[in-house]
Structures are given as structure tokens and as C-alpha cells.
N, C-alpha and C positions, 0 to 999 in steps of 0.2 A: 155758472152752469150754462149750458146750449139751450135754447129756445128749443118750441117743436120744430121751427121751422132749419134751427140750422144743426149742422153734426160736426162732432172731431172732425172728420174727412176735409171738412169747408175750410178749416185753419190749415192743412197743409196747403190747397190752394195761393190760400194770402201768402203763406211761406218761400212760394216756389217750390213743393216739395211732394209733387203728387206723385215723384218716383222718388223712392229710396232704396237702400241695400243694405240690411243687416249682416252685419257679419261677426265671427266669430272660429277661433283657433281652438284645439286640444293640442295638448303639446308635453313634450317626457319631465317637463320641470318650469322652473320660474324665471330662466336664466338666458335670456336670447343668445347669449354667448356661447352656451357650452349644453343648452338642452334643444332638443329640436320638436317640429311639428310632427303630430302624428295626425292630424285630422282639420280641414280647412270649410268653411260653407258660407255662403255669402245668398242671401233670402232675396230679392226683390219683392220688395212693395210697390205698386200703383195702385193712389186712388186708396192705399190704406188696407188694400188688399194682396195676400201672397199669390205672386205670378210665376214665381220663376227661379230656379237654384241652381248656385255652383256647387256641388259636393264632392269632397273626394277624401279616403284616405291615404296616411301619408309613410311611405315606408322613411323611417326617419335613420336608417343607417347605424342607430344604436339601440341596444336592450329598452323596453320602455318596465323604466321601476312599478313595482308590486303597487304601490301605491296608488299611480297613478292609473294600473289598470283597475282597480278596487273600483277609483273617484269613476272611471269614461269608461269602464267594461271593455275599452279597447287594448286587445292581447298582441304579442307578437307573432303570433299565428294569422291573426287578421288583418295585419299591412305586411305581410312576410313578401306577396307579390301586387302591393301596391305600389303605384308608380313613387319614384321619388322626387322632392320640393320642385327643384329646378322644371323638372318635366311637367307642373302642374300648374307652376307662376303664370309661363305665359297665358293659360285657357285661361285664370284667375284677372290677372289686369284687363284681358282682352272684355272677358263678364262683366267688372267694374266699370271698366268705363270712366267717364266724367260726372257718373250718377253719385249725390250724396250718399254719404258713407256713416253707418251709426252702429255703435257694441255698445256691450257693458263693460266698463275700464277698458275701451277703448284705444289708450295708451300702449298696453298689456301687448292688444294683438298687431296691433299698427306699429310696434317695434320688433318684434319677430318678423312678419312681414317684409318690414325695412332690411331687417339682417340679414335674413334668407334670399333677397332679391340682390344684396353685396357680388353674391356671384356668378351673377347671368348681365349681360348689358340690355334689360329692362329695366326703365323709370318710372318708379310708382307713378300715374299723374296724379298732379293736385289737384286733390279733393277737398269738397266742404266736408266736416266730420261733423259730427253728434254725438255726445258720449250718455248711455241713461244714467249712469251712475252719478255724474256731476250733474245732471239734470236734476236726477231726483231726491240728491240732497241739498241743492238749489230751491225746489218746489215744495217736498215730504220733508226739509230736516228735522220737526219733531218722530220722525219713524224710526223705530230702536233697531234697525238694521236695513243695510243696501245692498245685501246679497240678490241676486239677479231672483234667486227662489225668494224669500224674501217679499221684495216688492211684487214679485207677481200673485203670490198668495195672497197682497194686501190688491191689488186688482184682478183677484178673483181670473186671473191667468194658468191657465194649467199648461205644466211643463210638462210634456212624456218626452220621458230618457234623459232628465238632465245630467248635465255636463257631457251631452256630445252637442259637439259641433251645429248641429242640423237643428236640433229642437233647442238648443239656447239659442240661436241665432231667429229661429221662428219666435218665440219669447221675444227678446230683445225687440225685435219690427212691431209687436202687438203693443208692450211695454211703451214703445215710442211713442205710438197712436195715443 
């Protein structure tokens, strides 16, 4: 545990990591190939604190399944005249930056990301990543599950509106801390 004297905040220091950027996708399916983004947010942290957001929704060019509107409450009424991928990458990289980069499964969105960036001449740059999921069954693996709800329920994290984009991605940046 931290003394009085020191906080979580003090270990990002030693880290180099007193800026970060959480991020996180919705998206029509599980398939970077063949489903697309419907909703993108990327949180900056400084100092352990939220400063600052990319948010946008995403007209993804095809029906977004029932399902998927059930999990994210996102309709196709509500990206009907949202910008589409291409047009939102570059505000996206340009936010990113060379700042570290952290989700939950991680993987997940940073290969959407990658596939969706296939058709613009924009280069993700290299970034350090963080993923909490491998963290925190690195850290928690006696925990009976690594759902992003889940572990925040077990640090006493409150998520409003999970599964969009914006308040998992805010989650994720607290989770990190």
C-alpha cells in the first residue's frame, strides 16, 4: 500500500506516465474485417486526472445489428449524419499523439484502428500501449472475471453508460490509476 505521504499519482511519475490516453472503440461486430466502427473516444489523463476527449460517433456505412444496438443504445438513427471513419482518423491520430496509449483488450481496438487507417495515407505512430485486461490478470488473477464492469465494480469504479465509447474509455483511464 502508499504511505500518507505518497499516492497512485507518484508511481506514474517514476513511470514517465503523468500523461496518458485511454481509449476505446464501439463497433457493428467483432471482425475488423468485415464489421465496422460506430463510435471512437480516446480520454486523456494528466497527473491521473481526466483533461481532455476525442469523441465522436461513427457513421459506419452499414446497418448496425440489433444486438449491438441492445449492448451500446447506439441506433442507426444516431450516426445516420455522423461523420464517416476516414474523416475522423485524422482529428484521432492528430489527439493521440506520441502520448501512451491504454484500453481494456486493447488488442481489440488497436486492430480496428489499424484496419480502418488501411485506407487513408495516415501512420498510426508508435506508441507505448497498456492494456488493463493483461494487467489485471497479471496483478487480480485470483478475480473470477476481467470484464472492464467487472473489475471496476471490484474497485469500486462506477461506469455510467457502459459500453459507449466515452464512459468505458473514462473507466479504463481510472482502472489504470
Amino acid at each position: 500500500m502508499f504511505s500518507e505521504h505518497k499516492k497512485p499519482t507518484d508511481l506514474l511519475s517514476l513511470l514517465k506516465l503523468d500523461e496518458y490516453i485511454s481509449f476505446d472503440l464501439e463497433t457493428t461486430g467483432l471482425d475488423p474485417d468485415n464489421d465496422r466502427i460506430i463510435e471512437i473516444s480516446a480520454c486523456r489523463f494528466v497527473k491521473g486526472e481526466f483533461s481532455d476527449e476525442f469523441t465522436s460517433l461513427i457513421n459506419p456505412g452499414i446497418p448496425i445489428p440489433k444486438n449491438i444496438t441492445t449492448l451500446t443504445g447506439i441506433t442507426n438513427q444516431m450516426v445516420k449524419e455522423a461523420p464517416v471513419v476516414t474523416d475522423i482518423i485524422p482529428d484521432c491520430i492528430k489527439f493521440l499523439g506520441k502520448t501512451p496509449l491504454l484500453g481494456h483488450n486493447l488488442n481489440f481496438d488497436y486492430l480496428f484502428l489499424s484496419k480502418n487507417m488501411e485506407s487513408t495515407d495516415l501512420i498510426l505512430p508508435e506508441l507505448t500501449l497498456y492494456d488493463t485486461l493483461l494487467l489485471a490478470r497479471s496483478f487480480i488473477y485470483f478475480h473470477n472475471s476481467f470484464s472492464l464492469s467487472s473489475l471496476c465494480d471490484y474497485y469500486g469504479i462506477k461506469i455510467e453508460k457502459a459500453h459507449r465509447a466515452r464512459a468505458d474509455a473514462l473507466a479504463t483511464g481510472e482502472l489504470f490509476l
